[in-house]
N, C-alpha and C positions, 0 to 999 in steps of 0.2 A: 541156745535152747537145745536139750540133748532128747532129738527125737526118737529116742528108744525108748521115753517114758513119757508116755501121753500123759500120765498122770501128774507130772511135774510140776505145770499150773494152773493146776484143780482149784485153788484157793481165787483163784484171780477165774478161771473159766466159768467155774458155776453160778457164782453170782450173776455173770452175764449173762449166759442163758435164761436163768430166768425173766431178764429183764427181756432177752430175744424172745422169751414163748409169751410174753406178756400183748408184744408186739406185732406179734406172729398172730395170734389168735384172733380177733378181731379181722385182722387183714385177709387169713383163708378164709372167713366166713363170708366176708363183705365182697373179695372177688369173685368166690363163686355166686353169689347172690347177683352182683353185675354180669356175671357170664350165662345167665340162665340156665346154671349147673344146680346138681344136689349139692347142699350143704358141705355135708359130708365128702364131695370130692374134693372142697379146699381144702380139707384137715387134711386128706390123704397125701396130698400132693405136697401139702407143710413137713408132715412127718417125712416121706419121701425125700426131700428135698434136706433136711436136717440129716436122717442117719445114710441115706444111701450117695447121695452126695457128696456129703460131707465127709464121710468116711472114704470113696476114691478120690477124690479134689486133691490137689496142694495147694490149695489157698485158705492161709494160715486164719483168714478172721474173715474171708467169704462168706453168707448163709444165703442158704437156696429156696425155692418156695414157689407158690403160684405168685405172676406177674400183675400187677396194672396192667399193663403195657398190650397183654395178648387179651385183655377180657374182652374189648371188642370183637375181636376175632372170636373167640369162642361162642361169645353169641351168636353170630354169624352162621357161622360152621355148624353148629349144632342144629341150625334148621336149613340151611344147606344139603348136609347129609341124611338128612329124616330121625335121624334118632341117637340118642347118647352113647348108644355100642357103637354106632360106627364113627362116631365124633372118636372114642377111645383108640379106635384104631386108627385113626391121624395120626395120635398121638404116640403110639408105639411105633409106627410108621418113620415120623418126626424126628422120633429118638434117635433109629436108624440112621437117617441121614445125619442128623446132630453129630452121631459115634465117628462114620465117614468124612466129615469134615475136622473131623481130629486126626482122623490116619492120614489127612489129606496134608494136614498141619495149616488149614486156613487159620487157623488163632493167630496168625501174625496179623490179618488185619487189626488185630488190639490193639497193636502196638503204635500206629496211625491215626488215633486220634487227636485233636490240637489238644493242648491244652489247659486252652481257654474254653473251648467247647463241654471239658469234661466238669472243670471249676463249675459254669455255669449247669451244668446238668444237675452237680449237687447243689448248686444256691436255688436255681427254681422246687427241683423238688422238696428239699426243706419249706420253699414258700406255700408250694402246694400242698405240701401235708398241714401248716398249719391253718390255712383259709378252709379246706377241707375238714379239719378237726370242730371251727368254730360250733358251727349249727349242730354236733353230737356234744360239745362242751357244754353247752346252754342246754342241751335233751330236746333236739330238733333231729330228728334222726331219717329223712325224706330223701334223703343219697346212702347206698351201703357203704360201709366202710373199704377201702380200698381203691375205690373209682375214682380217679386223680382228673378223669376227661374235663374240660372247660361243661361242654355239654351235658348234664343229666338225664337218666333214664327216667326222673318224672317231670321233665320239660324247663326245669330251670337249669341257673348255672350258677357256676360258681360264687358269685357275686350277688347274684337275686338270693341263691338260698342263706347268704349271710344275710343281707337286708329284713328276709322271710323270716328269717329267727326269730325277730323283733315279735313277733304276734304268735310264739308258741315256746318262749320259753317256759321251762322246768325246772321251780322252785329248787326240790329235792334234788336233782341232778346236777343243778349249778352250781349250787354249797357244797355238795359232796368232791362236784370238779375244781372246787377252789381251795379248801382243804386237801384233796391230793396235789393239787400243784404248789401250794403250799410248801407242802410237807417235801416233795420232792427239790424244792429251790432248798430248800433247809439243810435239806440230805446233802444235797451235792457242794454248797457254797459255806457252808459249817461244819457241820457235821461226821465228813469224809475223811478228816483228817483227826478225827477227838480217840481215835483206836481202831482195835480189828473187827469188833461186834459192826460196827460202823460201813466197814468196806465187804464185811462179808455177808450182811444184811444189810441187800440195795433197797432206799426209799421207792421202788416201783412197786417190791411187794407189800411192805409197810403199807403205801396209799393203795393197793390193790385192797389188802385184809382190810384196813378202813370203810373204803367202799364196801366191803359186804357185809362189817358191820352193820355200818348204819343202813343198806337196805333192810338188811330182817329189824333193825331198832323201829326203822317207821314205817314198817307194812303196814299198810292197813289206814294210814295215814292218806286225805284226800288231798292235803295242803302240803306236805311233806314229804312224803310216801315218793317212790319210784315206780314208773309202771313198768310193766313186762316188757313191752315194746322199745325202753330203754336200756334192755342189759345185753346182756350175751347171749346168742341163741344157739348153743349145742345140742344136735341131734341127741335126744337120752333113750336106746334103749329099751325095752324092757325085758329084754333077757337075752342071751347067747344067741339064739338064733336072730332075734331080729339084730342085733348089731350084725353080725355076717352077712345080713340080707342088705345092707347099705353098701355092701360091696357091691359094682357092674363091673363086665366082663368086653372086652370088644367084641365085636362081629368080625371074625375075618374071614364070612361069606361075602363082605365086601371088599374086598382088596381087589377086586377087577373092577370098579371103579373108577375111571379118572378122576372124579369129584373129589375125592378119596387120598387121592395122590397127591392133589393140587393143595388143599388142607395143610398135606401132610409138611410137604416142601415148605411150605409159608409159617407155620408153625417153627420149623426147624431152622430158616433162615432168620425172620424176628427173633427167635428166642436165643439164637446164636450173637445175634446182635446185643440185645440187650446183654446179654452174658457179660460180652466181651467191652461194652462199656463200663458194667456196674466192676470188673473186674479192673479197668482201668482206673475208674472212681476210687475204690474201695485201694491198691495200693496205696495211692494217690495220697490217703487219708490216715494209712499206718502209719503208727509213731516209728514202728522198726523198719517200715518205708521195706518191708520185705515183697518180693517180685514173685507173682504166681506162672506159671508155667500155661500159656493160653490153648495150648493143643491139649494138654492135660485136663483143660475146665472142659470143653469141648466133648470129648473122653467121658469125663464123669456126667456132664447134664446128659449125654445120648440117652448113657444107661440109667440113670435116674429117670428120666420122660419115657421109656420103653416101658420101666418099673414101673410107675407112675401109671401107663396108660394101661396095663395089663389086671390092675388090680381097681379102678374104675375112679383115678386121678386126677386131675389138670396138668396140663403141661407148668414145667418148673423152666427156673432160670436164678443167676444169683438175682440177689434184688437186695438194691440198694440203701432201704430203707430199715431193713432188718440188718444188712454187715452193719452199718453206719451205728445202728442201735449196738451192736455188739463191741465194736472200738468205742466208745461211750462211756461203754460199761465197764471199759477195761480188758477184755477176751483178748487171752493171748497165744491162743492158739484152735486149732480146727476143734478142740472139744467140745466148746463154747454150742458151736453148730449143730453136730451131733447127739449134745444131751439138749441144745430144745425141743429136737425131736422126737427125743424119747419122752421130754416134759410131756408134748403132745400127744402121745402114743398112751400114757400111761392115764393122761388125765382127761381121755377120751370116753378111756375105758372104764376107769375107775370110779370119776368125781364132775362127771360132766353136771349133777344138779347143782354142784356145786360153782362150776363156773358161769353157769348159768346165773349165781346173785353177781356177777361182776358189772359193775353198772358203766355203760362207753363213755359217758362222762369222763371215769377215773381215767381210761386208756387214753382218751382223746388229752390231757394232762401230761401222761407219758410222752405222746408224740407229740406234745408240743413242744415238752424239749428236747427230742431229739431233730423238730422241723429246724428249733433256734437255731442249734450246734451247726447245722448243714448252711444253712443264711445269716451267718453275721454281718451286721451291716460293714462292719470295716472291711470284711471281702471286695464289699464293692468300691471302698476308696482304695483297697490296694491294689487293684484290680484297674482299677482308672489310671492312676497313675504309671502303673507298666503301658500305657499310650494304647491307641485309637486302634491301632491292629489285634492288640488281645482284647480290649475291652468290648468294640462292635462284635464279635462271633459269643462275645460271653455274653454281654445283656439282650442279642435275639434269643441266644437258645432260653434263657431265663423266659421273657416275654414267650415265646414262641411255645414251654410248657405252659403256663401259667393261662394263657388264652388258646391252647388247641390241646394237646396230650403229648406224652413221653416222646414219643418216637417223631412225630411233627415235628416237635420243637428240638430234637439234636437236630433231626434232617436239615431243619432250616440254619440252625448254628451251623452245621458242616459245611452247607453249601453259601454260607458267608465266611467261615475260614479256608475255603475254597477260591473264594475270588478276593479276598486279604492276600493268599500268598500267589496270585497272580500277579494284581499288582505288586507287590515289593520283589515278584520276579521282572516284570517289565524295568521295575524302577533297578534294579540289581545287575544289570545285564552286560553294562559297560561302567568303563570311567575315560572320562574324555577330558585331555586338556591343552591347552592352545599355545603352545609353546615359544610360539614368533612368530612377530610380524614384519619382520625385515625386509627390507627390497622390493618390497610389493608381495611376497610370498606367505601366506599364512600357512606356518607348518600347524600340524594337528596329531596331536597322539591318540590314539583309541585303543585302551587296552579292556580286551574281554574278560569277561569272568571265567571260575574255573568249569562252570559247566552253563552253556546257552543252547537251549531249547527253539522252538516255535514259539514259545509262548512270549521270547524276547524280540519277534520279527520286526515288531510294530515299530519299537524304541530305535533298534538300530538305523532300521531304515529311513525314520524320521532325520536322524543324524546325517547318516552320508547324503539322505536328498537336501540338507541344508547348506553341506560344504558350498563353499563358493567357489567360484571358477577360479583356476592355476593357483590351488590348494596342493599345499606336499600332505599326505596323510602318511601316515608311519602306525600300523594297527598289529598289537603287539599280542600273541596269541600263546605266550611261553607258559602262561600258568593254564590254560583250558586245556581240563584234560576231556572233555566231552562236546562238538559241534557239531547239531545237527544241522543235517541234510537242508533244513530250509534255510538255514544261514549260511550257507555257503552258495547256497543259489542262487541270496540276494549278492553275497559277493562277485560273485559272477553276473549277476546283471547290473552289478553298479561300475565290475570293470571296464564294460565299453560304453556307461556312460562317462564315466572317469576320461578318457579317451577324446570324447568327444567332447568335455569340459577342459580337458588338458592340465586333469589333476595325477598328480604323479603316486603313485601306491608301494609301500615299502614295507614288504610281509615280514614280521618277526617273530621266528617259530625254535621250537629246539632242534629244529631240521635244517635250519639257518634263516640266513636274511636273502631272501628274492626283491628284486626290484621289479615293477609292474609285472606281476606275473600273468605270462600268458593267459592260462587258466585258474580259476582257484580251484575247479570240479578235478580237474586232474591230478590238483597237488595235493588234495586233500583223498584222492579217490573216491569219489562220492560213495562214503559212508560215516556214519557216527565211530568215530572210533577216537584212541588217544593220541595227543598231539607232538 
């Protein structure tokens, strides 16, 4: 790809964007409406997160945006602090530190994720977005769009507001949703391949202009009709000034603050996080398997959320659900990102009544297939069959979104890929084999691995306390290039048990062969070092 010419996969980028503003839109509205924000600050943060983002980032098919993941927090904060200027300046705050944490070069923790945790991250959230889409598929619309939490903010959850659907479906929204998904199974599974009108006009805007069709065909319609409360709700306007007047500004009479600070740090840290997951998701998921530079993401969310927080935004982060929509679509490169932002920008400005006939039916349709693409079920048979250590850290974090929220559910995945590679450190620590039993003597070989920590004390020690009395051991240490400190202390308290069993010890090192050594602390100089 010859990056001197962004315009090079304009044929293959635009289409996708659109599909990402498709996706995009519904999602700013619906987080800020869970974050107890104005409206209008999730568009801001959208557009934000598309051109200001997108345009420093190097990540090729990245898109940036407000989070699921911080809406709680935002609510939070917001009445924490007393009022939405000083919430803003978290957020610029936030940024700050976000920027700092790139000169820091902390993006290496990216690279630290299992992953089986990352797989499962994208199988739950595709699950969540489609159980989440039901109840707007049907025109149940009682959770905003966006809010992924198990919990909702009108006291159901996830599960009850699907059951709930049952007694308020919507005629006209359901036909209209089945018809778009339709049309889009049509697009993608026929259609895609019949020519260029085909790939260059993607089935989301097709089912999008359908749905606005048929709402102005059946207004007015009691049976048929769509009601307001099931389309799209863009701020419209009524002249120059009041669109400028939807802009807030921070207070930075509060930067002395601690509240303020606290915010801002926690902001910065989650949204660093998520980043830095959806960043490893989203390679993960390239066809060109191309590697983003994580100090660099880092870099660009600071100044995007500084952006963002200065001209009356949400904090941004990439977000997974929008790249995932953009690889989908085809996006092959960062333009994809940058013109949904502008999509955003321009059709804020321009044609917001117009997006306003877009009915969430139709987008709920969209995301439903992008929820399929992220959770195919053969994921989970291939995923089982790689065995018990990938598969337990991949179906908690799955479980773990699906029944808490984003962050819960990696945390819990993490810290079950966390005790997976403990054990198969315990289990990895040695190889032991019994070489003879001649004369009454059972010789024993023990050779270590190439690096034994603490975390292998257990294992060992269970070993030399099993040896049996006027045991020859011969423990062979030529390939560890790393022993710690507490393994060599057990070797040293196991030498004057040794002694006192009248087992004989035969150290094999690239420093030589010592028979019962005096000390091991000495031979080793008690430090971690190479052998």
């Amino acid at each position: 790809m010859n990056s001197s010419n962004p315009f090079k996969n304009l044929k293959s980028d635009l289409p996708s964007s659109i599909v990402v503003f498709f996706v995009a839109l519904p999602l700013c509205l619906g987080i800020a409406l869970a974050s107890g924000a104005p409206l209008f600050s999730g568009l801001i943060a959208g557009i934000v997160g598309g051109v200001v983002v997108g345009g420093i980032s190097k990540s090729t098919v990245g898109v940036s945006g407000p989070a699921a993941g911080l809406a709680a927090i935002v609510l939070t904060a917001i009445g924490t602090l007393g009022s939405f200027e000083n919430f803003l300046l978290a957020v610029v705050l936030g940024g700050a530190i976000q920027f700092l944490f790139g000169i820091l070069k902390a993006g290496v923790i990216g690279y630290y994720f299992p992953s089986s945790v990352i797989k499962g991250m994208l199988t739950g959230i595709g699950i969540i977005i489609i159980l989440k889409q039901i109840p707007h598929f049907f025109g149940y619309n009682s959770n905003p769009e966006g809010s992924f939490a198990f919990f909702q903010v009108d006291g159901e959850n996830t599960f009850s507001a699907i059951l709930n659907t049952i007694n308020f479906i919507s005629p006209g929204a359901t036909i209209i949703a089945l018809l778009a998904l339709t049309i889009l199974l049509l697009w993608s599974e026929v259609l895609d391949d019949k020519g260029k009108f085909f790939k260059l006009v993607q089935g989301p805007l097709v089912a999008v202009a359908t749905g606005i069709i048929y709402f102005i065909s059946t207004k007015g319609s009691t049976q048929w009709g769509i009601s307001s409360d099931l389309l799209v709700s863009v701020p419209v306007p009524e002249d120059a000034t009041s669109f400028f007047a939807q802009f807030s500004f921070p207070n930075f009479g509060a930067i002395s603050n601690p509240q303020v600070w606290i915010v801002a740090f926690t902001i910065a840290l989650v949204a660093s996080l998520e980043t830095l997951l959806c960043v490893e998701a989203t390679d993960k998921i390239d066809p060109l398997k191309r590697v983003t530079p994580t100090n660099r993401e880092l870099l660009a969310q600071g100044i995007g959320n500084i952006f963002s927080g200065l001209i009356g935004g949400l904090p941004v982060t990439q977000v997974i659900v929008r790249s995932s929509a953009n690889i989908q679509s085809g996006g092959k490169t960062k333009m994809s990102a940058i013109i949904h932002g502008f999509l955003l920008l321009i059709s804020v400005i321009l044609i917001p009544n117009l997006l306003n006939k877009i009915p969430l039916s139709v987008l709920a349709a969209i995301l439903f297939i992008v929820g399929y693409k992220l959770a195919k079920p053969t994921l989970f048979i291939e995923i089982y069959r790689s065995g018990w250590k990938q598969f337990t850290p991949f179906i908690v974090t799955v479980l773990g979104i699906i029944f808490t929220d984003l962050l819960i559910g990696i945390s819990l995945g993490l810290a079950v890929g966390i005790v997976v590679i403990l054990i198969k450190s315990f289990q990895n620590s040695h190889f032991l084999h019994i070489e003879d039993k001649s004369n009454g003597v059972q010789k024993i070989k023990m050779t270590l691995a190439e690096e034994v920590t603490f975390f292998n004390k257990g294992a060992i020690l269970k070993e030399l306390d099993n040896l049996a009395r006027k045991s020859y051991l011969e423990l062979d240490v030529t390939k560890t290039r790393y022993l710690d400190n507490d393994i060599i202390e057990i070797l040293e308290d196991f030498s004057e048990k040794a002694r006192q069993r009248n087992i004989d010890i035969k150290l094999i090192s690239v420093r030589g062969v010592v028979e019962n050594p005096e000390s091991f602390i000495k031979f080793f100089q008690l430090r971690p070092q190479t052998i």
